[in-house]
C-alpha positions as CSV (number, residue, x, y, z in Angstrom):
1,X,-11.3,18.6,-6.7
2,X,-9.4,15.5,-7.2
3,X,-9.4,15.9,-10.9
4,X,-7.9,19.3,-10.4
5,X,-4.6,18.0,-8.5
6,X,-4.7,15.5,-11.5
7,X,-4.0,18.2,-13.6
8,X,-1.9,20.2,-11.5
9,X,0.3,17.1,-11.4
10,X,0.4,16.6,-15.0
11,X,1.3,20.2,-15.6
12,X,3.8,19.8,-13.5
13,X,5.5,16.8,-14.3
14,X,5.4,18.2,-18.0
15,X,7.1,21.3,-17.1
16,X,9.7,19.1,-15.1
17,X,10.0,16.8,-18.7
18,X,10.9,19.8,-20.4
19,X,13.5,21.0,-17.8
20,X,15.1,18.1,-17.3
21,X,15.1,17.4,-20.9
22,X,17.5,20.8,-21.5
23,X,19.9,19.3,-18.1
24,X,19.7,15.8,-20.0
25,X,20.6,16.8,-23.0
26,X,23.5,19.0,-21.5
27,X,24.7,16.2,-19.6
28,X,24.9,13.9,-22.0
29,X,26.8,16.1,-25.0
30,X,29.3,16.7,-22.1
31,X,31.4,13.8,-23.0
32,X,32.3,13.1,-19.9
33,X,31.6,9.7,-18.0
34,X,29.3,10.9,-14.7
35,X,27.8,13.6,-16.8
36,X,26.4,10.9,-19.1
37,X,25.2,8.5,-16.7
38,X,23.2,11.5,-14.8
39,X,22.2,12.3,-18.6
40,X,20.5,8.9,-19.0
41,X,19.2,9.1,-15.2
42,X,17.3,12.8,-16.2
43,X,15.8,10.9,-19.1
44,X,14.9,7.6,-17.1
45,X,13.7,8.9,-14.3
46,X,10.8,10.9,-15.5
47,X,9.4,7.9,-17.9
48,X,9.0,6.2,-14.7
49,X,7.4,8.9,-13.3
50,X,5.3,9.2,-16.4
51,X,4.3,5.6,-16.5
52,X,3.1,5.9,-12.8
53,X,0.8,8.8,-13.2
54,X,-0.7,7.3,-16.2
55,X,-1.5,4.3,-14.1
56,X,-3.2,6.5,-11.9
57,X,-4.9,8.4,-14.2
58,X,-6.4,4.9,-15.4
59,X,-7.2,3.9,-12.1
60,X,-9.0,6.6,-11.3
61,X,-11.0,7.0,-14.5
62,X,-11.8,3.2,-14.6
63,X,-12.6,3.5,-10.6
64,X,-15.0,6.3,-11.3
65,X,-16.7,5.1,-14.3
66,X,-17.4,1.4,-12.0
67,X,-18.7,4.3,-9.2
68,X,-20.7,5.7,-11.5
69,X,-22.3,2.8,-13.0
70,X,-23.1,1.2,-9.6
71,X,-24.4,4.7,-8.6
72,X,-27.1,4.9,-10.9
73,X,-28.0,1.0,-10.5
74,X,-28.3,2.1,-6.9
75,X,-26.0,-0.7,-5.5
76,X,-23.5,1.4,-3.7
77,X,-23.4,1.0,0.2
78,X,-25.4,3.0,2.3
79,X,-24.2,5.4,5.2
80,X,-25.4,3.0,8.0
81,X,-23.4,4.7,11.0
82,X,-22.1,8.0,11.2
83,X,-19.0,9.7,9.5
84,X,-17.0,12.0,10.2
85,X,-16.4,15.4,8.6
86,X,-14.1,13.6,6.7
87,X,-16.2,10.7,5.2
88,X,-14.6,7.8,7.7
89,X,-16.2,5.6,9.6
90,X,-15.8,5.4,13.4
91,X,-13.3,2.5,14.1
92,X,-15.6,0.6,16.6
93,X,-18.2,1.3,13.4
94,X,-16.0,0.2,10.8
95,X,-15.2,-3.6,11.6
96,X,-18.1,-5.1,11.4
97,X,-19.1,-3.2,8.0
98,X,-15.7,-4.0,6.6
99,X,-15.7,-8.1,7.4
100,X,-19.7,-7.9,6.3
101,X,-18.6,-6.9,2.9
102,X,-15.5,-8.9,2.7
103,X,-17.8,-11.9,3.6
104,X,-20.6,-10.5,0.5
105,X,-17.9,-10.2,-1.4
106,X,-16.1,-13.5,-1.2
107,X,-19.5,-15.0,-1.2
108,X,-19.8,-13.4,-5.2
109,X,-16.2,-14.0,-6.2
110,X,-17.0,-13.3,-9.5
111,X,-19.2,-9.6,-9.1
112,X,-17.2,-6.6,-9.1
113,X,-20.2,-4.6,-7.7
114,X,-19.7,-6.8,-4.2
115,X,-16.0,-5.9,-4.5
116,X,-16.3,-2.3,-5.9
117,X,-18.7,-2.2,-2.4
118,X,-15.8,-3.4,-0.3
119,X,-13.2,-1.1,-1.4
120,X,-15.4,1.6,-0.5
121,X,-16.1,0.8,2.5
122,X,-12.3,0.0,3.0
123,X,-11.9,3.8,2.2
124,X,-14.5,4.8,4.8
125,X,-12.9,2.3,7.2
126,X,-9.5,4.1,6.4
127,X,-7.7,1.2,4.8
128,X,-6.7,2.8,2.1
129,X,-4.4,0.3,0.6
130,X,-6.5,-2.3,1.1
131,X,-9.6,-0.3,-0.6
132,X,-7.4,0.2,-3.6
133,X,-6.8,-3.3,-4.1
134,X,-10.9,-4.3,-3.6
135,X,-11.4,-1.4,-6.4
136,X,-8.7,-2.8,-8.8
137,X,-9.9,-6.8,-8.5
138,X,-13.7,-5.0,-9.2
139,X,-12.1,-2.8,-12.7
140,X,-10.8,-6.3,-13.7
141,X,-13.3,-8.0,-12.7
142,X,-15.6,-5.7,-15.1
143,X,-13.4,-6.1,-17.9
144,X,-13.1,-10.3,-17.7
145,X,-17.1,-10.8,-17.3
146,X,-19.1,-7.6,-16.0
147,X,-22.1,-9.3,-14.2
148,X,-25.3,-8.3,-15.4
149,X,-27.3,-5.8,-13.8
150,X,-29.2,-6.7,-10.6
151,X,-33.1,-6.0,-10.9
């Protein structure tokens, strides 16, 4: 599902290059001083845009592949409490996970799998921000010195 608003996005923000593109260009053969600057805005603009959903399309596929990989090792967290419909923890629930895998975590600085754990359990906690950061210290983490597979 996610991977489908991925591409819906793209899709989009290509049509939107191509739009603006044609105003750009317009603006900018107009000669005249505000029609040049908003030019240069049309073509600015979406390169930023551009470079931040390329970041996310990074994330994600770097996130997943770490997800994947610590999947089939069998190291990601289990369900120990309930969730809801919506795959969060309860918040009485969620504390005590959450500082239990900071703690594993910071206890094995240097393993992205104990970090990759946290961030997920961040994102069940509904910390989304701080899950993010736990999954991007574990993708480079992985790329400085993956740790070798737990038996």
């Amino acid at each position: 599902m996610a991977r489908a608003g991925v591409i819906v996005v793209a899709l989009c923000l290509i049509l939107y290059f191509v739009l603006t593109g044609q105003w750009a260009f317009l603006y900018l053969v107009s000669g005249e001083p505000v029609g040049i600057a908003m030019g240069v805005a049309l073509i600015v603009l979406p390169l930023i845009g551009a470079w931040a959903l390329i970041r996310e399309i990074q994330f994600g596929i770097q996130a997943d592949r770490l997800g994947t990989e610590l999947d089939a090792e069998g190291g990601m967290p289990p369900a120990e409490t309930e969730l809801s419909a919506r795959g969060k923890l309860a918040k009485s629930d969620a504390d005590p996970l959450v500082q239990r895998y900071t703690s594993e975590a910071e206890a094995a600085a240097d393993d992205w799998r104990a970090r990759y754990r946290l961030g997920v359990v961040q994102d069940a906690a509904g910390r989304r921000k701080d899950a993010r950061a736990s999954i991007r210290e574990a993708i480079r983490l992985a790329k400085v010195r993956p740790a070798s597979p737990r038996a």
